[in-house]
C-alpha positions in Angstrom: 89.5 100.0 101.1 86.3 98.1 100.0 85.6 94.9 100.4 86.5 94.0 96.7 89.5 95.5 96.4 90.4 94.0 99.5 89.7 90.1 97.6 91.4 91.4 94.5 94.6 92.4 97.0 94.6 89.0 98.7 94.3 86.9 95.5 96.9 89.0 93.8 99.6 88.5 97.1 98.5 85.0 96.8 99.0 84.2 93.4 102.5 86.0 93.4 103.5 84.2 96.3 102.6 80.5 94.9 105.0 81.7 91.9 107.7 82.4 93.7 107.7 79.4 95.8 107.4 77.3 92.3 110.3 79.2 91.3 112.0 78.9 94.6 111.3 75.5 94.4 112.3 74.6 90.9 115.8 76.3 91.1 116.7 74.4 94.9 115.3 71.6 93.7 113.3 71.0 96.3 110.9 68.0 96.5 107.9 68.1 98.2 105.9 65.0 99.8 103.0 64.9 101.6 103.2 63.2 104.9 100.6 60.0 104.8 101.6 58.3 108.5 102.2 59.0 111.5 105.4 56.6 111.9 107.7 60.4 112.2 105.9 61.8 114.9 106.0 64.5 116.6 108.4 65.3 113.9 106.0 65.1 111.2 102.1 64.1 111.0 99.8 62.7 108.8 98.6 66.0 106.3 101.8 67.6 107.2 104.0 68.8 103.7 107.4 67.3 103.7 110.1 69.5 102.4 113.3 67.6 101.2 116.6 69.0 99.2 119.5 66.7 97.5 122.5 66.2 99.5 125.6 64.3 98.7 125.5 60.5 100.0 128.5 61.6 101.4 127.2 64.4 103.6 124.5 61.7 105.1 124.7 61.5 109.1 123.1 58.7 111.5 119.9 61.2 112.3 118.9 62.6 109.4 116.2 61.9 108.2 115.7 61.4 104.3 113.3 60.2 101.3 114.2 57.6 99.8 111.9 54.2 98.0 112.2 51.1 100.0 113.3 47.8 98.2 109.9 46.0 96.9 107.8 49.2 97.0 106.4 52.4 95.0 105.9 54.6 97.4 108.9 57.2 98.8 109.4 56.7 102.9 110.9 59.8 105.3 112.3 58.1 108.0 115.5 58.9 109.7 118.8 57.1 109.5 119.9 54.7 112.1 122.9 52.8 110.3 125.1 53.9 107.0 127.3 51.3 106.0 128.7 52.8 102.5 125.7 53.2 100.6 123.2 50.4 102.3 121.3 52.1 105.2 119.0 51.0 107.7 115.8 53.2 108.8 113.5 54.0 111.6 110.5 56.2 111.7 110.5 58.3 115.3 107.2 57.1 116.3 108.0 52.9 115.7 110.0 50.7 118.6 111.7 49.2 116.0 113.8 50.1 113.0 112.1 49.5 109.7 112.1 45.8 108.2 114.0 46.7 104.9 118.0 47.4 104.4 117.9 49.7 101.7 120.8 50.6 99.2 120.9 54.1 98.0 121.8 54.5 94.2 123.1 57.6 92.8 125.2 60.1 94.0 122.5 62.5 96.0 120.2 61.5 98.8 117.1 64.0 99.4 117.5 65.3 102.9 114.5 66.5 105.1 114.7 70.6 105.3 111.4 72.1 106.2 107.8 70.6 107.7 104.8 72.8 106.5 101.5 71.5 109.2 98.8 70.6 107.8 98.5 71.5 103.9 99.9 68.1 102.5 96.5 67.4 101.1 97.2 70.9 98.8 99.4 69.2 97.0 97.7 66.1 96.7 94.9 67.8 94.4 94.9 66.5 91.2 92.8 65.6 88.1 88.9 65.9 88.4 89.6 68.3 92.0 91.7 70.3 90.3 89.1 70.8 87.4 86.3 71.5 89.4 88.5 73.7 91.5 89.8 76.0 88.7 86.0 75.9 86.8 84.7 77.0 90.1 87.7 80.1 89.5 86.5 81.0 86.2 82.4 80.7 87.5 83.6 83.5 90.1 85.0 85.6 87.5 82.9 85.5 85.2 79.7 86.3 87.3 81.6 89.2 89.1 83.1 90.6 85.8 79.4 90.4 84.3 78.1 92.5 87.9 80.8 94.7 86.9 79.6 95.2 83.3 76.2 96.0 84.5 74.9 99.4 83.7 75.4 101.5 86.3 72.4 103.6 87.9 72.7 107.4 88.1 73.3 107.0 91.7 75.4 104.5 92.3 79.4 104.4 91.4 81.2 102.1 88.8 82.9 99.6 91.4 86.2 99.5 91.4 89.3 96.7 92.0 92.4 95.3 90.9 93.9 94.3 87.5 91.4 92.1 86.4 88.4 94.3 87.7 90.7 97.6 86.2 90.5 95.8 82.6 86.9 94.5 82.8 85.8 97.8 83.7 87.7 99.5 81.0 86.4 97.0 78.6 82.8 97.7 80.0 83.0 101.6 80.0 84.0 101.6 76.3 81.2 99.7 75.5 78.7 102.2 77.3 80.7 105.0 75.5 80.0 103.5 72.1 76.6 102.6 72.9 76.5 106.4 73.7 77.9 107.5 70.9 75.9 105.7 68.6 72.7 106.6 70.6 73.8 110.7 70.5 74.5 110.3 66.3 71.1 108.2 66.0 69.6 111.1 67.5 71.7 113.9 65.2 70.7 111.9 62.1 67.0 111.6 63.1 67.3 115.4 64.1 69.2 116.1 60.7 66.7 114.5 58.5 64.0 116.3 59.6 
């Protein structure tokens, strides 16, 4: 297999693969949440991808550890449970001595539970807004450069190259061109050949 069909394989699986986790993820309703401190540890570190499904508040232990937003703040905290008293709980992160400052009341009927710890790719899904741009520009850059190397007049010599999808369809695209430019450079010749 050469090397660019070898690219065109990988990016394929990948992109496939990041589609069915979205759609994975949509219909669990799964929540994901990048881990910022190291107040779960060993559990969980900092860059770590938190992985968290709704449970009923009923089905809430002492132990598990869930997502919820701590009275006074913005921000979502995983720590485990240490108290349930109805729905007001109290917290501690594995890594603190002490249980968290805050006795927080859960509202609603579902409680998003910790499932699933991915190491280390957090920050993926902390890309956003100008990153994001520049990442997907630098996508389209790629592409565009190797489908306009793969438009390129061949030599005699050397073989059209070949690849996936995208490659198949840029290719086809840039062997009809070449086939009209043919075509139109045989029945220049007739005419000129004609006319005489």
């Amino acid at each position: 297999m050469k090397r660019s069909r070898v690219v065109d394989v990988v990016l394929v699986t990948a992109a496939v693969l990041v589609v069915a986790a979205g759609i994975g993820f949509r219909l669990a309703d799964l929540r994901i949440q990048t881990v910022l401190s190291g107040s779960m540890q060993p559990v969980m570190s900092p860059g770590d991808l938190a992985i968290t499904q709704p449970v009923p508040l009923s089905s809430l232990r002492v132990g598990d550890a869930i997502a919820f937003v701590p009275p006074g703040q913005n921000t979502p905290v995983l720590h485990r449970l240490v108290t349930i008293d109805g729905n007001a709980i109290t917290t501690k992160g594995d890594a603190n001595r002490v249980v968290d400052p805050w006795h927080a009341t859960l509202t609603g009927t579902t409680a998003y539970r910790l499932i699933f710890v991915v190491p280390l790719v957090g920050w993926l899904s902390e890309i956003r807004g100008p990153a994001l741009i520049a990442a997907g520009l630098i996508v389209l850059l790629v592409l565009i450069v190797d489908s306009g190397r793969r438009c390129s007049r061949p030599t005699p010599t050397s073989p059209r190259p070949t690849g996936g999808l995208i490659a198949h369809r840029v290719l086809l695209t840039c062997g009809s061109i070449d086939l009209v430019r043919d075509r139109v450079h045989r029945s220049k010749r007739n005419v000129s050949n004609v006319s005489s």
